[in-house]
Each structure stands twice: as C-alpha cells, then as structure tokens.
Backbone and ligand atoms as CSV (ligand in chain L), in Angstrom:
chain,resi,resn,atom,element,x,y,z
A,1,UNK,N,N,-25.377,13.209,7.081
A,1,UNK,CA,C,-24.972,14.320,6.214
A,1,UNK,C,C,-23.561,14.099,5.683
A,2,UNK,N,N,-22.455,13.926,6.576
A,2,UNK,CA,C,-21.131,13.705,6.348
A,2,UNK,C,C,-21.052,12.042,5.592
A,3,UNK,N,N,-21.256,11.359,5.725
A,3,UNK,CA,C,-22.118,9.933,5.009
A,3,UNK,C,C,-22.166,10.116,3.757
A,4,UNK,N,N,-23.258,11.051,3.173
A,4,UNK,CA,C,-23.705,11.139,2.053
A,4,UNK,C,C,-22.376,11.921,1.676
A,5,UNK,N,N,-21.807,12.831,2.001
A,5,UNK,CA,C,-20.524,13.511,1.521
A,5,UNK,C,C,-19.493,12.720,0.651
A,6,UNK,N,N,-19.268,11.722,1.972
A,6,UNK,CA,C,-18.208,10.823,1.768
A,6,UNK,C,C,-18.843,9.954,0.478
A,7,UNK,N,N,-19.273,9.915,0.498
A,7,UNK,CA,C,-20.213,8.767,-0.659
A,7,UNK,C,C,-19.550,9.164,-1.756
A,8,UNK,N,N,-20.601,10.376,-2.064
A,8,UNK,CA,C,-20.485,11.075,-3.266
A,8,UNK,C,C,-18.831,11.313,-3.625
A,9,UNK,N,N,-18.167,11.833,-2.830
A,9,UNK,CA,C,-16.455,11.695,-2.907
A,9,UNK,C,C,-15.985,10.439,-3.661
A,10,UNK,N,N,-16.219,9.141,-3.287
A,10,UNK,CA,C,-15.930,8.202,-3.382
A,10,UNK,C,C,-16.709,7.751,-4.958
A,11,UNK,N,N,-17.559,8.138,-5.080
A,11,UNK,CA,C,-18.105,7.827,-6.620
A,11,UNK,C,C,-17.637,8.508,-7.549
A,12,UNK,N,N,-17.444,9.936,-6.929
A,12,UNK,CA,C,-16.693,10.708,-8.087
A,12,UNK,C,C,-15.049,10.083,-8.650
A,13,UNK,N,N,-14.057,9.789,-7.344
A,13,UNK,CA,C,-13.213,9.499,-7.669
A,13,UNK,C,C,-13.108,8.192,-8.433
A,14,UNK,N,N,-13.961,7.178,-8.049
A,14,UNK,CA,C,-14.099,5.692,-8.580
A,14,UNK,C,C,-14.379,6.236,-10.321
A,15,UNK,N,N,-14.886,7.149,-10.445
A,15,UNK,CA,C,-15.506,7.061,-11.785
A,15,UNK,C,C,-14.683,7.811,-12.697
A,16,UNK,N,N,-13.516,8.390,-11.875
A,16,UNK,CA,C,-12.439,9.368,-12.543
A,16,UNK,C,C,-11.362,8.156,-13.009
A,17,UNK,N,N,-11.235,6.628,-11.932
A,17,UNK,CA,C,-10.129,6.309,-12.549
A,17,UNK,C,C,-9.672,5.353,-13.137
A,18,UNK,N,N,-11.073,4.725,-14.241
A,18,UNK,CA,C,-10.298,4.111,-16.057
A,18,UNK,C,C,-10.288,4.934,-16.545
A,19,UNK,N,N,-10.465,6.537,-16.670
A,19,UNK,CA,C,-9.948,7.524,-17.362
A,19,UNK,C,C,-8.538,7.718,-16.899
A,20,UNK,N,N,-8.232,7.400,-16.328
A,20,UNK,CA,C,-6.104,8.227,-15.759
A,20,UNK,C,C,-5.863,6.634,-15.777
A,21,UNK,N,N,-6.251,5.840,-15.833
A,21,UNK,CA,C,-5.900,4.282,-16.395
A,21,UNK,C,C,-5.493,4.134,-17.877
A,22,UNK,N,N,-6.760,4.363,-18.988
A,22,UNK,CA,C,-6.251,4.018,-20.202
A,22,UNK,C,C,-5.371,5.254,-21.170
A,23,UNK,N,N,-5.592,6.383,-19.977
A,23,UNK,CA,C,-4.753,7.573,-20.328
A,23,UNK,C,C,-3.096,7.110,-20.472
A,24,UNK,N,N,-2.649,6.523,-19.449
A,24,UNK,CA,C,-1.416,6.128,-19.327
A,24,UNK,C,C,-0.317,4.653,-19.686
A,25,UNK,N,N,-1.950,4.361,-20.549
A,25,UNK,CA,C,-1.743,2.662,-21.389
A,25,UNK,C,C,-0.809,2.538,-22.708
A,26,UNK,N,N,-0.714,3.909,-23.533
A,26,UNK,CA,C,0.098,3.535,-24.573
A,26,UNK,C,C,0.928,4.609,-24.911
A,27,UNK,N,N,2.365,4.499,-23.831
A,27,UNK,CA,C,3.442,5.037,-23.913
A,27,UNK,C,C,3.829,5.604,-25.342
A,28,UNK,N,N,4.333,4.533,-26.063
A,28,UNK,CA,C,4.906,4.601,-27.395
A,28,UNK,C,C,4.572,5.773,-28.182
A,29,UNK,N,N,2.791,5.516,-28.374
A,29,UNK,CA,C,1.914,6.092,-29.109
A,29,UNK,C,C,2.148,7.619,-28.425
A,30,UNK,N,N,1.900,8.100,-27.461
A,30,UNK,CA,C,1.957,9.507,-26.982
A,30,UNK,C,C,3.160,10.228,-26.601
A,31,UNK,N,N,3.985,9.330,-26.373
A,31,UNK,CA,C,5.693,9.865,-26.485
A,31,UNK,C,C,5.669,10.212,-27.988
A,32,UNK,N,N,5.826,9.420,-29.166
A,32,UNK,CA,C,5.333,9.741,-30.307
A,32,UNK,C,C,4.950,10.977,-31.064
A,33,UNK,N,N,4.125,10.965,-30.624
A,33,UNK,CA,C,3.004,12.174,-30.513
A,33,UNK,C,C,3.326,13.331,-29.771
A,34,UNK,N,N,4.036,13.405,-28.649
A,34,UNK,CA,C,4.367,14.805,-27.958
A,34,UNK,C,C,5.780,15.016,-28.489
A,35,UNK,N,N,6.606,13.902,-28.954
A,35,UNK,CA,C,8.004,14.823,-29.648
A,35,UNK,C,C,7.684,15.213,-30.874
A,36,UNK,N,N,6.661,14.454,-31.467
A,36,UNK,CA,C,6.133,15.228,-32.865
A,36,UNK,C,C,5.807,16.544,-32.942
A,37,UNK,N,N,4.828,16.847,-32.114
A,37,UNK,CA,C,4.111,18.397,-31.312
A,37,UNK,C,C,5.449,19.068,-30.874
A,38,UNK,N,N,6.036,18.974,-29.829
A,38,UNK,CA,C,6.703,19.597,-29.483
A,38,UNK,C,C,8.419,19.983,-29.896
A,39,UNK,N,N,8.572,18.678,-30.576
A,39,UNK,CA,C,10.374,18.727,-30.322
A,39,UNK,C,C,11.075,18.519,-32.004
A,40,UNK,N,N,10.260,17.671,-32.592
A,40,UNK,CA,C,10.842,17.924,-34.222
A,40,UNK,C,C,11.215,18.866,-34.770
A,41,UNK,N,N,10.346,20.209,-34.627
A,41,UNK,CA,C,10.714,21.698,-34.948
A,41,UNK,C,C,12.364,22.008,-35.018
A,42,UNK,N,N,12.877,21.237,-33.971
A,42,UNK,CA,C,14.525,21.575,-33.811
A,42,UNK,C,C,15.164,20.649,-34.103
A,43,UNK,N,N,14.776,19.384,-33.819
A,43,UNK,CA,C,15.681,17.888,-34.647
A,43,UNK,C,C,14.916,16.853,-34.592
A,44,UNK,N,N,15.243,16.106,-35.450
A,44,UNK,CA,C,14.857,14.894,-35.748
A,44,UNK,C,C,14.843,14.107,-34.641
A,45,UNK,N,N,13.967,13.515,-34.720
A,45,UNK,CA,C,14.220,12.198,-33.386
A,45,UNK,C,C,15.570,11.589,-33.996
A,46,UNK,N,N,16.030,11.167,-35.319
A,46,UNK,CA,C,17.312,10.330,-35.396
A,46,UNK,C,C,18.379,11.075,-35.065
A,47,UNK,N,N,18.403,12.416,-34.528
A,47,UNK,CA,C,19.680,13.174,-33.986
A,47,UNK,C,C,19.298,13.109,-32.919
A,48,UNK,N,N,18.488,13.468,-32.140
A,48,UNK,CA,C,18.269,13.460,-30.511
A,48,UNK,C,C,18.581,11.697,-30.291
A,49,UNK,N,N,18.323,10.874,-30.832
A,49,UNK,CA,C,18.513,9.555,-30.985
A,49,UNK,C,C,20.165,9.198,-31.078
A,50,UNK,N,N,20.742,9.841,-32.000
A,50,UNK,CA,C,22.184,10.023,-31.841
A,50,UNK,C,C,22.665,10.527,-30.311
A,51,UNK,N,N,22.593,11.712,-29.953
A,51,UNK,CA,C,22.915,12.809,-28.712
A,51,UNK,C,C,23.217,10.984,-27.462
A,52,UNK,N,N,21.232,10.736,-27.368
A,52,UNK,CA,C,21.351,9.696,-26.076
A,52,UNK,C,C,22.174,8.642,-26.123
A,53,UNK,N,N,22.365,7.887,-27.575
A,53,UNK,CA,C,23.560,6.858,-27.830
A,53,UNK,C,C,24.471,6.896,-27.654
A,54,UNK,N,N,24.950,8.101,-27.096
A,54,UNK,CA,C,26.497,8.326,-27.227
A,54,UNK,C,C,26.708,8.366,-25.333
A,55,UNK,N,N,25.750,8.376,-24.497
A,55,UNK,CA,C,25.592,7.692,-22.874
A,55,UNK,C,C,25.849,6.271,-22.645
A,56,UNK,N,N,26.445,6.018,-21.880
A,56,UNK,CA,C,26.102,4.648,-21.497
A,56,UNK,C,C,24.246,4.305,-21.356
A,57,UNK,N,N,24.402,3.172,-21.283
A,57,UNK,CA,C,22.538,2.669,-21.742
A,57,UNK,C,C,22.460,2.962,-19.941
A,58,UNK,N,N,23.098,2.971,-18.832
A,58,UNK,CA,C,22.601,2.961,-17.822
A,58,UNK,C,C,22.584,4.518,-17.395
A,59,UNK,N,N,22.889,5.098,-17.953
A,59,UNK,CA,C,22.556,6.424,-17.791
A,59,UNK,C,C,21.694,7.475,-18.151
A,60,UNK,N,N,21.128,6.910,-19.393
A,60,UNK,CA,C,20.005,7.347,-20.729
A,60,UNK,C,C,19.060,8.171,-19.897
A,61,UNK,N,N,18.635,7.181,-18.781
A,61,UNK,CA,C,16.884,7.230,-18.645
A,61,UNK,C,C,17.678,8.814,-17.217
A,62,UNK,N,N,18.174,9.037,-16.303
A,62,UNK,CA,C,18.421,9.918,-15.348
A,62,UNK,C,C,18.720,11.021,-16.152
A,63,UNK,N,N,20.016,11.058,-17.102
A,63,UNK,CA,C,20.058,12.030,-17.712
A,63,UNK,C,C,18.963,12.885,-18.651
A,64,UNK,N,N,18.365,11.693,-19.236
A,64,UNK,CA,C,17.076,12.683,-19.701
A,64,UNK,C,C,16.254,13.108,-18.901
A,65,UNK,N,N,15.840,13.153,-18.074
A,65,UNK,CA,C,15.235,12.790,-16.892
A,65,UNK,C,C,15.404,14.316,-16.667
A,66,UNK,N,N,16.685,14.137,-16.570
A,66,UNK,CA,C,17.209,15.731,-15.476
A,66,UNK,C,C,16.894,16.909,-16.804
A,67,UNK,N,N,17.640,16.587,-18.224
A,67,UNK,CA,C,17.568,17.266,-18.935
A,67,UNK,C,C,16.385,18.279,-19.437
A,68,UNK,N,N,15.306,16.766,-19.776
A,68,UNK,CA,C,14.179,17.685,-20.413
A,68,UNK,C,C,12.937,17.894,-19.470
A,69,UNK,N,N,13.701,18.352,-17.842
A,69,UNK,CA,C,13.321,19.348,-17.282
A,69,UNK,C,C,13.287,20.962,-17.134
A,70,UNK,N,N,14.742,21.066,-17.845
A,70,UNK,CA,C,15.068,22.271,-18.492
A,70,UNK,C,C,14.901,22.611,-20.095
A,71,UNK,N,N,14.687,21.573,-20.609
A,71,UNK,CA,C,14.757,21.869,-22.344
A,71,UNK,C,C,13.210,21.592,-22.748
A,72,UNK,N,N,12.865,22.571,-23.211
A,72,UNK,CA,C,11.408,22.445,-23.575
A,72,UNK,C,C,10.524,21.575,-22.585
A,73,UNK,N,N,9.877,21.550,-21.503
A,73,UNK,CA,C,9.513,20.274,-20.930
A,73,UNK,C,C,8.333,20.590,-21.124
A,74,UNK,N,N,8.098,18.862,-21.384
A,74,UNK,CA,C,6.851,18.667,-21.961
A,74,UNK,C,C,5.889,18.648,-20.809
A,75,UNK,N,N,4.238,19.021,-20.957
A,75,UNK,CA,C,2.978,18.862,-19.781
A,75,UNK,C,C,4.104,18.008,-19.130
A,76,UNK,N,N,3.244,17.968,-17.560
A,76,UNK,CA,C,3.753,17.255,-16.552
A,76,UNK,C,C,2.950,15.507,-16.935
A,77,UNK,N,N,2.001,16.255,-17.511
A,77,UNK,CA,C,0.920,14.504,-17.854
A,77,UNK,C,C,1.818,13.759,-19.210
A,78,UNK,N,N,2.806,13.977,-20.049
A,78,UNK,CA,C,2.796,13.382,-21.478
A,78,UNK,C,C,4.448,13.349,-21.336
A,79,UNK,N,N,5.117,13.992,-20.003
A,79,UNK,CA,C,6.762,13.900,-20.008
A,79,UNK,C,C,7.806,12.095,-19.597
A,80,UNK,N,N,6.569,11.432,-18.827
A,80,UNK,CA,C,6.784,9.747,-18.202
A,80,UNK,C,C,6.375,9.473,-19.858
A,81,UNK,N,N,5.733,9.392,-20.503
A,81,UNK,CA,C,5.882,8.822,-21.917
A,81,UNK,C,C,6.876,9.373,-22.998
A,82,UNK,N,N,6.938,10.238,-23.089
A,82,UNK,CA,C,7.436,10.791,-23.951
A,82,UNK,C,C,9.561,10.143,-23.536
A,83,UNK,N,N,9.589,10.238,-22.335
A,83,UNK,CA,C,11.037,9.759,-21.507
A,83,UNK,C,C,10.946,8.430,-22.130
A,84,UNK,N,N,10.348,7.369,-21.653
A,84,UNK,CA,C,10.094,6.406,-22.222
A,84,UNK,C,C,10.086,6.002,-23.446
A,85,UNK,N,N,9.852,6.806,-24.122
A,85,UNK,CA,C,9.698,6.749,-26.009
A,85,UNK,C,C,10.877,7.164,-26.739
A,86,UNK,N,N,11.936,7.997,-25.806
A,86,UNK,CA,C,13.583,8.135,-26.399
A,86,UNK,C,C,14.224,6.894,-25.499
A,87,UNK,N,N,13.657,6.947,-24.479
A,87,UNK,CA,C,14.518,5.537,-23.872
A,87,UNK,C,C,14.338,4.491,-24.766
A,88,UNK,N,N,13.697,3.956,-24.762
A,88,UNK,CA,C,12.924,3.215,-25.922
A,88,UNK,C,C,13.597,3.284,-26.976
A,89,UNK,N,N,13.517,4.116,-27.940
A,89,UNK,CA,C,14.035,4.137,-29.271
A,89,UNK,C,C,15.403,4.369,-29.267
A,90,UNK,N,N,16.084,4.878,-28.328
A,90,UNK,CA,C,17.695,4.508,-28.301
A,90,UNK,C,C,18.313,2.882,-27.990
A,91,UNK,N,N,17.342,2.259,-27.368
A,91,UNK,CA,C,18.069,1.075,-27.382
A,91,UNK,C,C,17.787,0.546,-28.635
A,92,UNK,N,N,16.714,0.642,-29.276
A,92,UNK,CA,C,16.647,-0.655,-30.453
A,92,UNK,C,C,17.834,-0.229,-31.416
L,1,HEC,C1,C,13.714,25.537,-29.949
L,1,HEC,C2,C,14.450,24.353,-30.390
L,1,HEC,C3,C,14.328,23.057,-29.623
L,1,HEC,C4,C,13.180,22.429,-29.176
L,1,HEC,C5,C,11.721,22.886,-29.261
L,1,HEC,C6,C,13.615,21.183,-28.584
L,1,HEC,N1,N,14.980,21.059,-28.654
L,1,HEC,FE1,FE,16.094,19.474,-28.024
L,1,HEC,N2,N,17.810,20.416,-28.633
L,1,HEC,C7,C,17.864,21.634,-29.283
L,1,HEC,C8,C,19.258,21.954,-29.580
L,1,HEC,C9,C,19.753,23.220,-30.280
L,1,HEC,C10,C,20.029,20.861,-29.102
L,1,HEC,C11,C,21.551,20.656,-29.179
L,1,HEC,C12,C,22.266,21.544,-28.184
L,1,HEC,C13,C,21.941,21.202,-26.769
L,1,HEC,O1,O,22.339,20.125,-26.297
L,1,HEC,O2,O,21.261,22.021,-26.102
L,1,HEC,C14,C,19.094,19.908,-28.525
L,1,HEC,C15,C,19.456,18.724,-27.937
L,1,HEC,C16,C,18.587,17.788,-27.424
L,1,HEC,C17,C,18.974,16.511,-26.827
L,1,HEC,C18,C,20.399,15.962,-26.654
L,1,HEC,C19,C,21.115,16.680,-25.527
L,1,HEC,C20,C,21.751,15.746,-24.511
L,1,HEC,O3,O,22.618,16.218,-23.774
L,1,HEC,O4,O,21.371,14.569,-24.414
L,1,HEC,C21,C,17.842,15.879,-26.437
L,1,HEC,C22,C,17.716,14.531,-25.753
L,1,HEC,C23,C,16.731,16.750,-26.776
L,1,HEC,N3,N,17.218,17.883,-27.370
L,1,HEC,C24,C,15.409,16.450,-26.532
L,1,HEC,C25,C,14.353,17.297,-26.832
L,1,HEC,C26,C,12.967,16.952,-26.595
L,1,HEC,C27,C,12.486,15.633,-25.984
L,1,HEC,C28,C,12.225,18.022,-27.005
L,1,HEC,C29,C,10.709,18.180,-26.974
L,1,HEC,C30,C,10.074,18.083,-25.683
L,1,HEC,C31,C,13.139,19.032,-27.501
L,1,HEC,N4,N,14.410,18.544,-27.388
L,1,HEC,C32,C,12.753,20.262,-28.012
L,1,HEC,C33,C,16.792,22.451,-29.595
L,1,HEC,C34,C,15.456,22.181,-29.299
C-alpha cells in the first residue's frame, strides 16, 4: 500500500521537473519581460541602468538584491531573473 504511495509520489515529482528546468533556462528573456510588466511604468531600464552604475560592479548584485525586496518585488518565481537581467545590463 505505502509502495504504491511512494511510487506514485515519485512519478509525480519526476514529471514536474523539465517543467521548473526549462522554466528557469532563459534569464535574459524573462528578466526582460518582468521589468517590462512591472517596472517601466516608473523608469526606463536606461535610468535604473544609470542608478546601478553609479555602485561599484562588486556591489550591484547584494544591493539589488536587498533593494527590490522592498521596491515593487517581483513573484518570488521571475525576481533570480529579473536580478540577473539589471546585473547583466549594467555591466555591458
Ligand atoms: C510606482 C513606481 C515604480 C515602480 C513600479 C518601480 N520603481 Fe524603481 N524606482 C522608482 C523611483 C521613484 C525611483 C527613484 C527613487 C528611489 O530610489 O526610490 C526608483 C529607483 C529604482 C532603482 C535605483 C535605486 C537604487 O538605489 O539602486 C532601481 C534599481 C529600481 N528602481 C528598480 C526597479 C525594478 C526592478 C522595478 C520592477 C520590479 C521597479 N523599480 C519598479 C519608482 C518605481
């Protein structure tokens, strides 16, 4: 009985995860996409782009980090990309 439980547990989860795999494959694209949705309304990415440039580059990624926990924060699922996608676009 407990057998068949465990089974079924184990298929469900196996089959849940290339979905939370290719979910989390293209940073760029969904950072992108959630400051578009969420954060343009108030500035441009090339001013929020300004704001992080003006950090040292070793500080960028903590300070935002801490920040846009308090400033609009994005889903808990689309905030590791979206961090990534100003980290990102402040260095180039
Ligand atoms: C309702 C308006 C509004 C929205 C929505 C908004 N912001 Fe802002 N943001 C501001 C204002 C105003 C400032 C400048 C003043 C300040 O620092 O709070 C700012 C400043 C910033 C800064 C620079 C501040 C620093 O100290 O580095 C960053 C980075 C930033 N926003 C990121 C975001 C991101 C990412 C989103 C979307 C998830 C977002 N904001 C959504 C209004 C907004």
């Amino acid at each position: 009985m407990n057998g068949y439980r465990m089974n079924l547990a184990v298929l469900l989860l196996s089959g849940m995860l290339p979905a939370g795999i290719s979910m989390a494959a293209a940073p760029e694209t969904d950072g992108a996409a959630t400051f578009a949705q969420r954060c343009v309304k108030c500035h441009s990415l090339e001013k929020v782009r300004t704001e992080i440039m003006k950090r040292p580059v070793a500080e960028r990624e903590a300070h935002l980090k801490s920040f846009m926990q308090k400033h609009f924060p994005a889903p808990a699922d689309s905030r590791a990309a979206l961090l990534a996608y100003l980290v990102n676009t402040a260095s180039r």
